[in-house]
C-alpha positions as CSV (number, residue, x, y, z in Angstrom):
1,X,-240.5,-69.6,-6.2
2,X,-238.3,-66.3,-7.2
3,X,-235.8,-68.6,-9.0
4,X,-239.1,-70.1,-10.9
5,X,-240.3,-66.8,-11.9
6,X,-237.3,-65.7,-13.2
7,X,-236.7,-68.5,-15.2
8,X,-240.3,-68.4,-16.5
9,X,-239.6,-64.5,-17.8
10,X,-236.6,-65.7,-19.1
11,X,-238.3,-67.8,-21.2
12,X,-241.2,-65.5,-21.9
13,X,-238.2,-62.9,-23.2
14,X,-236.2,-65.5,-25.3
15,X,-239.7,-66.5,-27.0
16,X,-240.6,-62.7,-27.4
17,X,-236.9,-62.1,-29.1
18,X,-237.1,-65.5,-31.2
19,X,-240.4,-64.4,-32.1
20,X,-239.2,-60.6,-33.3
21,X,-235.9,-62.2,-34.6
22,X,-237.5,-65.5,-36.7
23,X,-241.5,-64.4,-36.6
24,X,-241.8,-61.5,-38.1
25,X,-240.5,-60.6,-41.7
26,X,-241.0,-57.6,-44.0
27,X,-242.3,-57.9,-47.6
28,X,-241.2,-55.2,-49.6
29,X,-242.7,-53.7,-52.9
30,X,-242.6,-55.5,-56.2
31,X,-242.6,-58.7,-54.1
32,X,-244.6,-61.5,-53.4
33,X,-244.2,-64.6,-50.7
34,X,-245.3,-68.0,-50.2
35,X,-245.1,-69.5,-46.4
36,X,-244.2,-73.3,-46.3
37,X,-244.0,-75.3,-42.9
38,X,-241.5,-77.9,-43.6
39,X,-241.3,-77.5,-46.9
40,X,-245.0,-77.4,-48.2
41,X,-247.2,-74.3,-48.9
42,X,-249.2,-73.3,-46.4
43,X,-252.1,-70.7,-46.9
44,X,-252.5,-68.2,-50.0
45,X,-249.5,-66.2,-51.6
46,X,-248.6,-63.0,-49.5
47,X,-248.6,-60.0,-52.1
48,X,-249.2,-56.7,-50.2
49,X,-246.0,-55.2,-49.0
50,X,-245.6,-54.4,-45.1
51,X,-244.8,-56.4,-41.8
52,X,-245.6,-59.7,-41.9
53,X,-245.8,-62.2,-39.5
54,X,-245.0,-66.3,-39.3
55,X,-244.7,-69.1,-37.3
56,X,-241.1,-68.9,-36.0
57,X,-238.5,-71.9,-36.4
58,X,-241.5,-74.0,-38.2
59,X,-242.4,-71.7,-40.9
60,X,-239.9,-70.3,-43.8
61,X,-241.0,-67.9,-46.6
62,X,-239.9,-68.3,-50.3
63,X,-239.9,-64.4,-52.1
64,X,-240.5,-64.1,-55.6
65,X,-240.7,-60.6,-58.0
66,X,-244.3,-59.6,-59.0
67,X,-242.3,-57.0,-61.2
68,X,-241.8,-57.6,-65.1
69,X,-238.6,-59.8,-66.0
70,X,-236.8,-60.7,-69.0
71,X,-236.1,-63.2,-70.5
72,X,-233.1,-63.7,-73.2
73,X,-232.9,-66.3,-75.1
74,X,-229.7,-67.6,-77.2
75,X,-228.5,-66.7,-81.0
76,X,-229.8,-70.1,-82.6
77,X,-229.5,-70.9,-86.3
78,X,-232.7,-71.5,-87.8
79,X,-234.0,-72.7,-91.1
80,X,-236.8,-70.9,-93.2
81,X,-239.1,-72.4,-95.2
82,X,-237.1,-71.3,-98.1
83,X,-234.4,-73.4,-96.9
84,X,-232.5,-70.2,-95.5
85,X,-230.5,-70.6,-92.4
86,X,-230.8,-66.8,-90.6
87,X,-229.6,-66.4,-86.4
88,X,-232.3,-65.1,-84.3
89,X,-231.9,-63.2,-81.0
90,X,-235.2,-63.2,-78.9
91,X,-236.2,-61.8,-76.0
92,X,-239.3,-61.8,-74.0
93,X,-241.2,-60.2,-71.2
94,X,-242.7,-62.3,-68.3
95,X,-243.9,-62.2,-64.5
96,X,-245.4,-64.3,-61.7
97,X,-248.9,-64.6,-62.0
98,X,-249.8,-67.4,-59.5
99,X,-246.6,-67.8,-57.1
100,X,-247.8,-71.3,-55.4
101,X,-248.6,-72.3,-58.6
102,X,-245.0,-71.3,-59.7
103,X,-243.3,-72.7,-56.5
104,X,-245.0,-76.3,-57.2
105,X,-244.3,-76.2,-60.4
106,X,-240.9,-74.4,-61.4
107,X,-239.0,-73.4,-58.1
108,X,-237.1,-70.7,-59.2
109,X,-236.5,-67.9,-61.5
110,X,-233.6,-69.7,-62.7
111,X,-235.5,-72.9,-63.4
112,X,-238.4,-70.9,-64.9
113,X,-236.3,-69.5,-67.5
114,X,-235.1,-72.5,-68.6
115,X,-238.2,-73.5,-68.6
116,X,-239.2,-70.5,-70.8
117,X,-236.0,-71.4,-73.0
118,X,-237.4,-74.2,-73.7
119,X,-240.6,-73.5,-74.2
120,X,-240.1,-70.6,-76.6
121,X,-237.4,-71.6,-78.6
122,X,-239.1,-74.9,-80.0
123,X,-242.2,-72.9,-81.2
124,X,-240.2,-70.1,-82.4
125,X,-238.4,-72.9,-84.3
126,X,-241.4,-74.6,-85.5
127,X,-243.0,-70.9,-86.9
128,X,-239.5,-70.2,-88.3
129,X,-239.8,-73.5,-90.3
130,X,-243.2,-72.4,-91.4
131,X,-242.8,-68.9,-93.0
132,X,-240.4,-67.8,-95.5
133,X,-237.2,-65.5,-94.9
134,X,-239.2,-62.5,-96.4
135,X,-241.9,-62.9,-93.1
136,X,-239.1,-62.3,-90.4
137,X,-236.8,-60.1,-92.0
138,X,-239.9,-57.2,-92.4
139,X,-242.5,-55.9,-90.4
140,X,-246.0,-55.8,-91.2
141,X,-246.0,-52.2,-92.2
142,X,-243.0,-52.8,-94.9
143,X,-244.9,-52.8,-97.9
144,X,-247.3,-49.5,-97.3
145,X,-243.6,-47.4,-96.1
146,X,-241.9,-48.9,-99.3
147,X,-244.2,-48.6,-101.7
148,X,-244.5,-44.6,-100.8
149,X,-240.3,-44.6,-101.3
150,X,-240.2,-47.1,-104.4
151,X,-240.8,-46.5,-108.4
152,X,-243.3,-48.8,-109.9
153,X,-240.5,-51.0,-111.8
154,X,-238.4,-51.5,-108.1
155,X,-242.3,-52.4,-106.6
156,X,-242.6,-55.4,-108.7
157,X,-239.5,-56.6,-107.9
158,X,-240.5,-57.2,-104.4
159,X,-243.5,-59.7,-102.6
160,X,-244.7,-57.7,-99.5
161,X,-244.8,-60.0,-96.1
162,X,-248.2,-61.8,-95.5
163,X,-247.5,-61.5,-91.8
164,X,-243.9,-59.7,-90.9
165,X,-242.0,-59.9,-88.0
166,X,-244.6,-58.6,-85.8
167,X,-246.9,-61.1,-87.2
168,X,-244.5,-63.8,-86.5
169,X,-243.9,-62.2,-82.8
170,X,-247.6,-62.1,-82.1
171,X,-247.8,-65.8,-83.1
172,X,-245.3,-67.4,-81.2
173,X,-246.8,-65.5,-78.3
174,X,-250.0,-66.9,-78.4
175,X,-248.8,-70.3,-78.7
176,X,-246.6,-70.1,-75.8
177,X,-249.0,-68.4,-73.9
178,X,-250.9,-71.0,-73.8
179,X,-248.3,-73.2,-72.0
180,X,-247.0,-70.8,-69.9
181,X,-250.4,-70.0,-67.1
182,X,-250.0,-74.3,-65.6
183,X,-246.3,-73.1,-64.0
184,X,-248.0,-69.7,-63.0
185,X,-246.3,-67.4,-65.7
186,X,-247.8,-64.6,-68.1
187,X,-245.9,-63.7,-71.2
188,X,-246.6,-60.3,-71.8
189,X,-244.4,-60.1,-75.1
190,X,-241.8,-61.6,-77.9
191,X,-239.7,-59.5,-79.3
192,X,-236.9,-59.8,-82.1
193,X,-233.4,-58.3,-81.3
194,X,-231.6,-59.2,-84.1
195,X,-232.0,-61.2,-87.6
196,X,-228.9,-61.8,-89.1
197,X,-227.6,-64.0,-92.3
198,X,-225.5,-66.9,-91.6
199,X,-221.9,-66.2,-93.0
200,X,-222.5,-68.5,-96.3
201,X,-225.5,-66.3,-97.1
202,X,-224.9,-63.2,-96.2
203,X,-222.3,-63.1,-99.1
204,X,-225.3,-63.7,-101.5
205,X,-227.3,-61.6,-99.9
206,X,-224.8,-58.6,-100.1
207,X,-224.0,-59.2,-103.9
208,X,-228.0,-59.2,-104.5
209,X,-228.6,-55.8,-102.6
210,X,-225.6,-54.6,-104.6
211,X,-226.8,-55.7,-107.7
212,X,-230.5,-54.1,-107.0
213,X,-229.0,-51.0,-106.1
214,X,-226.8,-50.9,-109.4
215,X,-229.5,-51.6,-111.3
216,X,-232.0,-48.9,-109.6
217,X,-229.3,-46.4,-110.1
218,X,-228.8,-47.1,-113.8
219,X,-232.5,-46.8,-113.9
220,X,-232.5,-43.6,-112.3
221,X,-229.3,-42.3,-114.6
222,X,-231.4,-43.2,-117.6
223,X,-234.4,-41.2,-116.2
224,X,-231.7,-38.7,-115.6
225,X,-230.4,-38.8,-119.2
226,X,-233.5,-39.4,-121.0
227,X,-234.8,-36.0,-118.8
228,X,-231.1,-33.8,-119.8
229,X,-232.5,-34.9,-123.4
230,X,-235.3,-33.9,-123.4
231,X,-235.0,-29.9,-121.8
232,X,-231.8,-30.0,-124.3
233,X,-234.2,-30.4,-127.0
234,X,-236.7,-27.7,-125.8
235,X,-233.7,-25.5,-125.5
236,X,-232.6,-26.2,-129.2
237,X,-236.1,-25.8,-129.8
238,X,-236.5,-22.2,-128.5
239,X,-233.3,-21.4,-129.2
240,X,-234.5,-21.9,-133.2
241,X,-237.3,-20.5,-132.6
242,X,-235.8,-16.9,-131.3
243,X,-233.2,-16.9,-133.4
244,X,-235.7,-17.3,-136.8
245,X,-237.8,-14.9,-135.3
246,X,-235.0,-12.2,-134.8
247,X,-233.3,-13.2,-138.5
248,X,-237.1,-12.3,-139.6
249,X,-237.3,-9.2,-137.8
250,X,-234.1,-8.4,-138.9
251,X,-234.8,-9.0,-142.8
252,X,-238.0,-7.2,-142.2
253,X,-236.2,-3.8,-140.6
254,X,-233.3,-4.4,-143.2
255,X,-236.6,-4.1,-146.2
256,X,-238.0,-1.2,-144.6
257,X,-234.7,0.7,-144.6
258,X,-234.1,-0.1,-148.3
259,X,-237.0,0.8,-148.9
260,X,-237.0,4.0,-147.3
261,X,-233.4,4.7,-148.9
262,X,-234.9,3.9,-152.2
263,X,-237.6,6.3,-151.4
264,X,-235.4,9.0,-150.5
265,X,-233.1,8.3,-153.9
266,X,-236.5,8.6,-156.1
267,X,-236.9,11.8,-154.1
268,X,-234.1,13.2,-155.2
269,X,-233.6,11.6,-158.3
270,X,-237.0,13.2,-159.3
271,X,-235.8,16.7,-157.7
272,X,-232.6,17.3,-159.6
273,X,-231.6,14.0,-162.0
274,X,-228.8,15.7,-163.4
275,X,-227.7,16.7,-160.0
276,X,-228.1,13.3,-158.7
277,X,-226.4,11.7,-161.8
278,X,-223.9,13.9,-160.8
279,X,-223.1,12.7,-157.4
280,X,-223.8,9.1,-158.0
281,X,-221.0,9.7,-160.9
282,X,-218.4,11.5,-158.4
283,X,-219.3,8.2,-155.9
284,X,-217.9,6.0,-158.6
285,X,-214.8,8.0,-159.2
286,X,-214.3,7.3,-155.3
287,X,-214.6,3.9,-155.7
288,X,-213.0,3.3,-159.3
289,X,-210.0,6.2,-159.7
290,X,-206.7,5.9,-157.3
291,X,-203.2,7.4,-157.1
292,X,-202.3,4.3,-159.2
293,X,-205.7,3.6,-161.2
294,X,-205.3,3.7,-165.3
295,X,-208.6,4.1,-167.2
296,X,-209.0,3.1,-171.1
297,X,-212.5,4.5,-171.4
298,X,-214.1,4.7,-174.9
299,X,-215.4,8.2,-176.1
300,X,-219.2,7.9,-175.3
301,X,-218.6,6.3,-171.9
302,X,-221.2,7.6,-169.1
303,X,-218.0,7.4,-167.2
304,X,-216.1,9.9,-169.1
305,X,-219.3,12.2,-169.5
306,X,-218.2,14.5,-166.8
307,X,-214.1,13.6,-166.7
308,X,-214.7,15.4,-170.5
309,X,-216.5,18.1,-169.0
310,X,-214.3,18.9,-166.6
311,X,-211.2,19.0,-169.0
312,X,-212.7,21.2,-171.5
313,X,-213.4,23.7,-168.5
């Protein structure tokens, strides 16, 4: 009977330990579980953390992330409507939504983003196909942020994007998401990482940007140049116009002094003429007579009035 009891606690003990060991299991945070006996789904998905507790032996859990994941897609070369081949990098952001759902249907993470691979890259193809280069290379906003930077002439030159790379983005999202919810996944976003020429373009596409900005910067020189001829011209302008008004001025002080000199001579002319005769006369000997001057004057010479006077004295 001892033996029997024993034995029956032993049992009792190994249960309890296989119980602790297999039957309990701990969820953690960001995770959710399924519980499948022999392979299928039993009950509803387990998403609040904690201590849980299963069927030991019988019952297995499968753990999946209820956090946001990402997905990355591969470069692939792609073909506009405008027949130009550009590489796109994509990447998107996903979660479980419905983890039985999921298990039925995909597995794994690993399956599911193959899944997403495929799913994604054949509509991003298939909207790729349907817009020009000019709709993924810009976002929606191009057009108002250029046109503040831009002169009127560069403006015309460009078509602004009917829907952008955002557009684009926002498209293939809503396609996909409408795929995505039967395997238990939510997109929550598309984004692009990088848009970039194929090697036979990007030549082209170089020498055009080059040739743009040559020609805004000519346009811009001859803004320059037409501007430089313009404030030399008002320059020239003024500079006539001061120095006009300062040969006037000039004329006009040179009058008034002659005209106060001639003054003056009437005053003294009209004071003492023969006086006055008399100095203008020994001004001219100044001016006329030298150590080596010769004069032939005749007899009734103004001149040799006074040179006569001044011998007989």
């Amino acid at each position: 009977m001892k033996k029997t009891l024993q034995l029956i606690g032993l049992i009792i003990v190994v249960a309890l330990a296989v119980t602790v060991w297999d039957g309990f299991y701990i969820l953690k945070e960001g995770q959710q579980a399924i519980i499948t006996q022999f392979g299928a789904p039993v009950g509803d998905p387990v998403t609040e953390a904690g201590l849980k507790l299963k069927m030991p032996f019988i019952q297995d859990i499968r753990l999946f992330e209820k956090k946001i994941l990402i997905w990355d897609g591969e470069p692939n070369q792609i073909p506009t409507n405008d027949k130009t081949f550009i590489y796109l990098d994509t990447t998107a952001r996903w979660r479980i939504t419905d983890a039985l759902r999921f298990l039925e249907a995909v597995g794994s993470e690993s399956r599911a983003r193959s899944l997403l691979d495929d799913i994604l890259d054949g509509t991003l193809r298939d909207l790729v196909n349907k817009n020009n280069l000019i709709e993924i290379i810009r976002s929606s906003d191009w057009s108002e942020e250029y046109m503040m930077t831009s002169t009127n002439q560069s403006r015309d030159m460009f078509t602004p994007p009917k829907l952008g790379r955002d557009g684009i983005s926002e498209l293939v999202l809503e396609s996909a998401s409408k795929v995505t919810p039967q395997y238990g996944i939510e997109l929550i976003n598309i984004m692009f990482k990088r848009v970039n020429y194929i090697d036979s373009v990007r030549e082209k596409v170089y020498d055009r940007m080059i040739s743009e900005r040559k020609r805004i910067a000519a346009e811009k020189r001859s803004m320059g140049e037409g501007r430089k001829a313009e404030i030399l011209g008002r320059v020239d302008k003024e500079l006539k116009e001061i120095t006009s008004s300062a040969k006037r001025e000039a004329v006009e002080l040179r009058g008034a002094a002659d005209a106060e000199a001639t003054k003056i001579y009437a005053q003294s002319y009209s004071g003492n003429p023969e006086f006055y005769a008399f100095m203008k006369s020994l001004e001219s000997y100044r001016h006329i007579i030298t150590n080596n001057t010769s004069l032939v004057l005749s007899s009734d010479s103004d001149l040799f009035k006074y040179l006569e006077n001044l011998q007989v004295q």
